[in-house]
N, C-alpha and C positions, 0 to 999 in steps of 0.2 A: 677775284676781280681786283685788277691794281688799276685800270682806266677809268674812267666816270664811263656810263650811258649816256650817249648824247639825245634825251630827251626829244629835243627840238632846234631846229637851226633858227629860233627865232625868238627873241626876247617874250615873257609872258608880263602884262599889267596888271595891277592888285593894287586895287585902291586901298592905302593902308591908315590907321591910325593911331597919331604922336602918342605914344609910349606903350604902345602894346609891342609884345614880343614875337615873331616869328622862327619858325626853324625850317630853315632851306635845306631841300636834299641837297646832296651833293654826289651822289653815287648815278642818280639817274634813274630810278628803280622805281622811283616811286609811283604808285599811281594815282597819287595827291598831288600831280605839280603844281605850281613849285615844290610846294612843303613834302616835308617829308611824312611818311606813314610807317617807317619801322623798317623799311625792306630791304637798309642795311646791314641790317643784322648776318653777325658771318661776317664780315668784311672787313676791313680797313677802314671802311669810309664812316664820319657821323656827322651829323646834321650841324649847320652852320648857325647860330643864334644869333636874331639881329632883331633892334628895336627902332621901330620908325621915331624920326625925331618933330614927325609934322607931318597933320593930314596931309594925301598926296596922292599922287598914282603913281607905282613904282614897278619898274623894267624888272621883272628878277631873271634873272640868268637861267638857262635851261639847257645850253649846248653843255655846261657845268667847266666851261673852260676860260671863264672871265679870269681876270686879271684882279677885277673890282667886286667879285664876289660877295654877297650873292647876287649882285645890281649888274646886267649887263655894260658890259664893255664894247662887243662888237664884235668880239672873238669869235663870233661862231661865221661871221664872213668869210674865215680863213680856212674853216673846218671844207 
């Protein structure tokens, strides 16, 4: 696999909080979206780590073709 799974064409929200750590799929495989569960194993791909800076609700990308990854950008308008 050298493309990401496009999950979903549409941004997922997760209410997250300041300083915990998350790990974004990035392969698409997952069936923990956003996060990942292990299912790139084999591949190319591995999980994106990112630490919220402040309770919030946050967009996480799921077409896995953001620009601003893992936080949607919009990109999957294009898809």
């Amino acid at each position: 696999m050298t493309t990401p799974h496009i999950a979903s064409k549409a941004p997922m929200p997760v209410e997250v909080k300041a300083g915990e750590t998350y790990f974004w799929c990035s392969c698409g495989q997952s069936k923990n979206q956003p996060f990942c569960d292990g299912s790139h194993k084999g591949s190319s791909f591995t999980p994106m780590k990112w630490t919220a800076e402040e309770d919030k609700k946050a967009f996480f990308c799921a077409c896995k073709h953001s620009k601003n990854a893992p936080l949607c950008d919009g990109s999957h308008k294009a898809l």
